[in-house]
N, C-alpha and C positions, 0 to 999 in steps of 0.2 A: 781369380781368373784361371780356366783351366787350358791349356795349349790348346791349337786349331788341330794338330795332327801329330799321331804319336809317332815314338821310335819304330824305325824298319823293322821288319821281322826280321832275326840272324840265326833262325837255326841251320845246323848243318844237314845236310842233307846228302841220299846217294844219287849217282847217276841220272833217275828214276825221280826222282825231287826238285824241284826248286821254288824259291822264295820269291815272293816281288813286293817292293815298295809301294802302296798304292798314294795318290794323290789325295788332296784333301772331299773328292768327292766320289772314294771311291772306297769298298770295304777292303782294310786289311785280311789278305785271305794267303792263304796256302794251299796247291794245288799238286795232285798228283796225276801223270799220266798213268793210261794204261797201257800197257805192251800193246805196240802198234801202232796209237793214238797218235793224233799230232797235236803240240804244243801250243800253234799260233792260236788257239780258240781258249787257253787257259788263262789268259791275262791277269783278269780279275772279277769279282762278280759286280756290276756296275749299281749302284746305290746313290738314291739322292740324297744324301747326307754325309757333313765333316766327321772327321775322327776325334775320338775324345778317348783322351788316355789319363794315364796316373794310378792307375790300378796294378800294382808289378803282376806279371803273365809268368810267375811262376810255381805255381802251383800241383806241379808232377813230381813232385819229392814222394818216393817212397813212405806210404804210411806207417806209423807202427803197428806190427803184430801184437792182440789183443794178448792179456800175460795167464788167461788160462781162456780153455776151450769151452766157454760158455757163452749159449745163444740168447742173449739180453732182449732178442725179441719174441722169443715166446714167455716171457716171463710175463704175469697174470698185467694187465694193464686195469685202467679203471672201468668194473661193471658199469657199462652202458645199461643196462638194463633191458626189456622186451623193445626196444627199439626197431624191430621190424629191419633187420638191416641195413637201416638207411643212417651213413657217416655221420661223424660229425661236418658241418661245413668248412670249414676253416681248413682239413685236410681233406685227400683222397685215398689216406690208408696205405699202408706198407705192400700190399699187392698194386695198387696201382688202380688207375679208371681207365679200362676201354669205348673209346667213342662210339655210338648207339644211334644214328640218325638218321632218319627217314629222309629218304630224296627232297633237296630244295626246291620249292616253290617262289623263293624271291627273287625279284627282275633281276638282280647282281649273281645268280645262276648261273656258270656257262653253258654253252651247249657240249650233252655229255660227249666226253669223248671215247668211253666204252672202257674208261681205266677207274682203278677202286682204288681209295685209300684205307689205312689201316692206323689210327693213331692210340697208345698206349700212354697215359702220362701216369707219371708219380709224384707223390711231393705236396706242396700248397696250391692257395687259390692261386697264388701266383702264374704258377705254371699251366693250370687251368683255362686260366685267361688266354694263356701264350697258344694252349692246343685251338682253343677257338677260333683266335686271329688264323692260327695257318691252317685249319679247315677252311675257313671263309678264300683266303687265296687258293687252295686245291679245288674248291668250289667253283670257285669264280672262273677258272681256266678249265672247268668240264670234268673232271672228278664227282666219284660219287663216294660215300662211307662205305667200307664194311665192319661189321664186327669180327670179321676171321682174318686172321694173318696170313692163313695160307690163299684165301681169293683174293689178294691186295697186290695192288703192281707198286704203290710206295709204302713202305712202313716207317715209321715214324713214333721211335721212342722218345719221348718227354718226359726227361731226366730231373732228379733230385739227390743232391750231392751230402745233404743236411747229417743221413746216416749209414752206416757203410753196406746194410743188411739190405737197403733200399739201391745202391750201387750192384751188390750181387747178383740179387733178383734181374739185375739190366742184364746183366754178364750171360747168365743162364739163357733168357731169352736170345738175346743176339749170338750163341752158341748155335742154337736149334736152326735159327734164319738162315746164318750162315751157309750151316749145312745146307738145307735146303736148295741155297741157292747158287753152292759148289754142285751140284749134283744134279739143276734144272738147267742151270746155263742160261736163264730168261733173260725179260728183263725188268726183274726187281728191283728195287731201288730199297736200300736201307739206309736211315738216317738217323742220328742222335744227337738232336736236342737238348734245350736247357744247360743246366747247371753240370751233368758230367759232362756233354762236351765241351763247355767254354773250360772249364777244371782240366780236363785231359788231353783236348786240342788234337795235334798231327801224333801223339804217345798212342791215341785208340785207334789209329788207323794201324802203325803198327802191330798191335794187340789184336786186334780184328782188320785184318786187310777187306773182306768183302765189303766193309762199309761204303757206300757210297758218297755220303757228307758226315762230317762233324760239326755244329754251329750252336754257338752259345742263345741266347733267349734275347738278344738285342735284332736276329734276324729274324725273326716270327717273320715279319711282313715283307721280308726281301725271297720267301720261299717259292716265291715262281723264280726268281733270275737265278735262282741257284741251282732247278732243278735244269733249267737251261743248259746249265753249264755239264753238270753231269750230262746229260744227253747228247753233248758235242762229246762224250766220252772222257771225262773228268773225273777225280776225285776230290772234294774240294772241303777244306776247312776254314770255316767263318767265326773267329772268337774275339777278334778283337772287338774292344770297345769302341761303339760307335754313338753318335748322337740322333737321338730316336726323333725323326720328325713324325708330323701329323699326316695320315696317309687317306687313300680313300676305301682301304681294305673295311669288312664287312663280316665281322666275327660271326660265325657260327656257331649261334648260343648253344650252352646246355642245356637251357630251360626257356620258355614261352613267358613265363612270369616273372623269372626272377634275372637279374645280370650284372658279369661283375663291370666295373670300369676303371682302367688302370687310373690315377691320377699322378703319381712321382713311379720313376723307376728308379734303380740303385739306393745303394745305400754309400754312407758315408762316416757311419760309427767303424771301429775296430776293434770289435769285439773278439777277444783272444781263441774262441773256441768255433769262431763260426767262418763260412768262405765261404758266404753271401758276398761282401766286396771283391773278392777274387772273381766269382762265376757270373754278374749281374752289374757289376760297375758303379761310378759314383753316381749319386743322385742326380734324376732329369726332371724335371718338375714339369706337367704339359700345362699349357695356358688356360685360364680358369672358362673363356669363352669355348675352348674348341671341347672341355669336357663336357658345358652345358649343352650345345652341339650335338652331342654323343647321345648325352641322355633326353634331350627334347626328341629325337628320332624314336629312341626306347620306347618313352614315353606313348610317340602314334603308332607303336608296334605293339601296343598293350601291353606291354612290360608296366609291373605292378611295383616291382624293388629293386633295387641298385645297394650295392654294396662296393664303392669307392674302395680301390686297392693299392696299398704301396706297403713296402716293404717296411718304410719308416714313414707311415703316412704323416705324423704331425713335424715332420721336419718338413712337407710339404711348403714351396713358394721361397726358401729359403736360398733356390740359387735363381729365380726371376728379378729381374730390377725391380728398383724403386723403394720407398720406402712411405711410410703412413703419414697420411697429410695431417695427424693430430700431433705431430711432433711427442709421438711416445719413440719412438728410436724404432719399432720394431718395422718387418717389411710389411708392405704394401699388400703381398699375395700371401697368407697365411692362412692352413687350413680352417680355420677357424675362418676366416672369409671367404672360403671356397665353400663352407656349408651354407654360408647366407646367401653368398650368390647363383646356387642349383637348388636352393631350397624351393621355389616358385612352379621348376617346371611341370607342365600340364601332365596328368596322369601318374606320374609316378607318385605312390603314397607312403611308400615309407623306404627310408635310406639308412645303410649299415655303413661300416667303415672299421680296416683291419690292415696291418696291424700296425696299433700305438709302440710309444718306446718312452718308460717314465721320465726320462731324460727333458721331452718337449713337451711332456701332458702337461696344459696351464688352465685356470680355475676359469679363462675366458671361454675356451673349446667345454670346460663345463657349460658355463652357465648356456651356451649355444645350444647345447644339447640340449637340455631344460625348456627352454622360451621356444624351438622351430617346431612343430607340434609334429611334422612327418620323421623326425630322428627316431629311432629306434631307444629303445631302454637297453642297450646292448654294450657293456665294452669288455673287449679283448686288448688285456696289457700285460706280455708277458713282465714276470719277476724275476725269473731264472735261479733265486736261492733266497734264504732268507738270512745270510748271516754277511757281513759286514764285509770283512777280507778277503772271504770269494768271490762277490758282485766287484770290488777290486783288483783283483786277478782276475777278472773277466774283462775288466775296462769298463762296467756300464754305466756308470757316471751317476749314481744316486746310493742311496742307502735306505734299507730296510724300514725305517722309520719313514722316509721320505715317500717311498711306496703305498706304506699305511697311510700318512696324510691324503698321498691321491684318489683314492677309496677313502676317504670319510668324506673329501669333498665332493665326491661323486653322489654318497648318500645324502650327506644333507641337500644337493640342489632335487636329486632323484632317488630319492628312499626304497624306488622298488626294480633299482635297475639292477639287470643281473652283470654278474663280474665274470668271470672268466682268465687264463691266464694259463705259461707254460715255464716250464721249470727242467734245471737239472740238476741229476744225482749222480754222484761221483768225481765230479768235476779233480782235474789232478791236484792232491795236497786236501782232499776234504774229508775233515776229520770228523769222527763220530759227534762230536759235542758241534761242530757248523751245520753237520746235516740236521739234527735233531734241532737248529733253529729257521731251518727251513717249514721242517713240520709245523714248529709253532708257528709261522707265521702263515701257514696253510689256515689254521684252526684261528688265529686272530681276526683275519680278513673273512674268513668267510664265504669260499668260491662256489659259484656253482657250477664252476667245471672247470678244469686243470689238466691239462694235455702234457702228461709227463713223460722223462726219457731219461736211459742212463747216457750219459757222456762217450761221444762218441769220436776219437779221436779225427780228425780233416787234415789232408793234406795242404802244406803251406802254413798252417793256423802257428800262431804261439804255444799255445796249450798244448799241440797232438806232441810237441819237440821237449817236455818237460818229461823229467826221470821221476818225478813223483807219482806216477800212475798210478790210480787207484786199480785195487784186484777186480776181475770181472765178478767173479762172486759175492764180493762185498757189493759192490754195483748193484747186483740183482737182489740183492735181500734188502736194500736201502731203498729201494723199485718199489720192492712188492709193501713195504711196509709205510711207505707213503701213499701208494693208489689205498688201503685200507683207510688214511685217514681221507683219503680227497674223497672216496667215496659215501664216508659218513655223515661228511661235511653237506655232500650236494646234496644226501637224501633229508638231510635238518632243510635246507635251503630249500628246497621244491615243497613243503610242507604247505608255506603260506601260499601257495595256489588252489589248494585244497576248498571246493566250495565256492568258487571265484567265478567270474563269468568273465574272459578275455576274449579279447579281438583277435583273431586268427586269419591270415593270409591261405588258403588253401593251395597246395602245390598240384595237386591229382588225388589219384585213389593209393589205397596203404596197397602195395605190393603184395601183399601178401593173406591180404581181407579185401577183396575188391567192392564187400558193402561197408567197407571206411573210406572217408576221405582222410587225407591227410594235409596238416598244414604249419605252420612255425606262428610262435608268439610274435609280439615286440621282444621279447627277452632272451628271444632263439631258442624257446621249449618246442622244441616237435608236440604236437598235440595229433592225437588219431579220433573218430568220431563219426556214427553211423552215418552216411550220407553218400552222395551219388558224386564222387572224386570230379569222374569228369565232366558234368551240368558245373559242377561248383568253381572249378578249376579258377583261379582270378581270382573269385570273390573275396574281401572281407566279412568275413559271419561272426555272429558273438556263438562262444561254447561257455556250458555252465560245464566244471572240470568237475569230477568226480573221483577219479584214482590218480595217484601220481605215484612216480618211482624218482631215483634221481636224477634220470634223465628227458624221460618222457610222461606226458599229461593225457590223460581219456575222457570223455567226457560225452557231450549231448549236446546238437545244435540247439541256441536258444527261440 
């Protein structure tokens, strides 16, 4: 049982500051006037939902200074190969995705109001999803996109806290805003979202005074009453953890075919190197009928895939009552029954789901995947290392062996599913003889795709406060000498598609050849292939493959 309502806010504050307790139906916020402003309209930003706490809020401890001056993100990553530029899905890349969207045509449209938004996010699908939700609220109250920050009256960075190179990149940008907006006197609105603002809270406002709001990724859908508040002349920060109710907000997809759908929020592992629990909260698990809900609407909007999201998704249903009427002890709402129960809905043909945590992968969420014919052959589980003592000093609660087992169960139910997973190097105290059993267990498993990174110290974390720091140069050479095996690995692995004739979901035309169409396997191969993108757009087609690389498939409509 988690409290109805956390601790008051007590920081101190100047003159020019103050705190307020809010009630249980209302967002823990902090609010700043502006010179001249008046108070009585700063209350708080009002929200239908109780406060849920238990996550400590403090997470602004001074990072450590990296122990030499080398930039671990240009180090070689793994050859994607002729991939046409298009990410992998699972991220949006260390630059970041700017929003791209043509004016809305659906009745949840407001009427415009002549103002544009500008949203930048970084990070995972996670946050992804979050940019959507509060496009669909700027929408819905008469906003229109832009792609340029300079024609945009709100900006809206959507943050990712994961690594620090992805934190500076924010910094640069809201340098240039700033100015701008010291210098135009409008009325701009600048705000920071996600993970660095719930991580840095009322600390970025003093860092950057022009901001407008600061608000962790639990307000996605309260971003009309906030923008409210600012407008009564406020500056306001929304971080605390709240309880995410079901709303009637109207995400503004990225895609016409494909979408994600949150299903748990937070997490609740404590993993020593990560401030996901700091920046995102403990797990909220949404009801399995209001997700079906979600996606039966998808569904009559011709959405073709759904890719189910949560941070820790198979700890899914784990904080819902009840428990299973066959008296096995376990609950009642387990992801593994949340796949039976949205496997049905009309139209949508094939469902993903990311990302797993070995901890709660069980042979039952196999065999589910196996028996519902619309599952994907797809899983994403990270590993994070392959040697024993570090997944230890990490907290993840399994072992390298144990890992292995869930990958062989995986093949024997689905012998052609691809694997996927992400790891790190450097971790503090890792020694040449634990990293080199990481590699091996690269090269035992068998990925066909590994999203790797050197260790990247997080403020608040256990890990970033240890004196055993690995050198950044030993970092990067331990980098580069892993992406060499993961990438030899995936080009063995993409082999047996060679000569095959797969089912392809088509997304559009290839960007970059607009007589290809482009489209993704069950196995999340991007596959490209002569054809008219946008006729095909939706469809599932069979392709006979012909070339493959290790990341991407060529081929010929059948």
């Amino acid at each position: 049982g988690l409290p109805l309502a956390g601790p008051p806010i007590s920081h101190v504050f100047s003159h020019s500051l103050f705190s307020i307790s809010t009630d249980m139906r209302s967002v823990c916020a902090t609010m700043r006037t502006r010179p001249g402003s008046r108070t009585r309209n700063a209350a708080f930003v009002p929200v239908s939902s109780r406060i849920r706490s238990g996550i400590p809020n403090d997470a602004h401890r001074r990072r450590p200074l990296p122990l030499f001056a080398v930039d671990l993100d240009t180090i070689a990553a793994p050859d994607l190969g002729d991939v046409d530029g298009t990410e992998d899905d699972m991220h949006c890349g260390l630059d970041g995705t700017v929003m791209d969207r043509p004016d809305p045509v659906a009745s949840g449209a407001g009427t415009p109001n002549g103002k544009k938004y500008f949203i930048h996010t970084f990070g995972c699908q996670m946050n992804l999803a979050d940019s959507e939700r509060m496009a669909g609220v700027l929408e819905g109250i008469g906003y229109r996109c832009s792609t340029e920050a300079s024609d945009a009256d709100v900006l809206i960075y959507n943050t990712c806290s994961i690594r620090e190179k992805a934190e500076l990149k924010l910094y640069s940008a809201l340098g240039r805003q700033a100015k701008r907006k010291r210098q135009h006197m409008g009325d701009m609105q600048i705000i920071v979202a996600g993970c660095v603002g719930a991580q840095e809270g009322e600390a970025l406002l003093r860092r950057v005074p022009e901001l407008d709001v600061v608000m962790g990724p639990h307000h996605a859908n309260r971003l009309g009453d906030i923008l409210a508040q600012v407008e009564a002349g406020n500056q306001v920060v929304a971080t605390e953890h709240i309880e995410i109710e079901e709303d009637i907000t109207v995400a503004r997809r990225d895609s016409d075919i494909t979408a994600w759908v949150n299903v748990i929020y937070g997490c609740n592992e404590k993993c020593t190197y990560c401030i996901v629990p700091f920046t995102r909260g403990q797990e909220q698990s949404r009801r399995p009928e209001d997700i079906k809900r979600e996606m039966a609407a998808l569904g009559e909007a011709g959405y073709k895939e759904v890719t189910l999201l949560g941070q820790n998704i198979d700890a899914y249903g784990r904080d819902l009552p009840g428990f299973a009427e066959d008296g096995s002890g376990r609950r009642a709402n387990t992801f593994t029954d949340l796949l039976y129960h949205v496997h049905d809905v009309p139209g949508i043909e094939r469902i993903r789901f990311a990302t797993s945590h070995p901890r709660y992968f069980t042979e039952r969420l196999i065999r589910a995947c196996a028996e519902l014919p619309k599952m994907c052959q797809f899983f994403h589980i990270p590993f994070q290392s392959g040697d024993d003592d570090i997944l230890r000093e990490m907290a993840r609660g399994y072992t390298a062996a144990r890992y292995k087992e869930i990958i062989n169960s995986i093949r024997r139910y689905i012998p052609d599913a691809s694997i996927s997973g992400d790891v790190i190097v450097g971790f503090p105290g890792e020694t040449e003889e634990q990293f080199e059993r990481t590699v091996q267990l690269v090269r035992d498993v068998g990925f066909d795709r590994v999203n790797t990174a050197a260790y990247s110290p997080r403020p608040g974390t256990p890990a970033a406060v240890r004196e055993d720091q690995v050198a950044d140069l030993i970092k990067a050479d331990r980098l580069n000498r892993l992406n060499v095996v993961v990438n030899e690995i995936a080009e063995l692995r993409a082999q047996r598609f060679a000569d095959r004739e797969l089912e392809v979901l088509v997304e559009g035309p290839n960007v970059r050849d607009p007589s290809q169409a482009m489209g993704r396997t069950s196995h999340n191969k991007i596959c490209f292939f002569d054809g008219d993108g946008d006729a095909l757009k939706g469809s599932l087609v069979t392709v006979k493959v012909n070339k493959v690389n290790a990341y991407t498939l060529y081929g010929e409509q059948v």
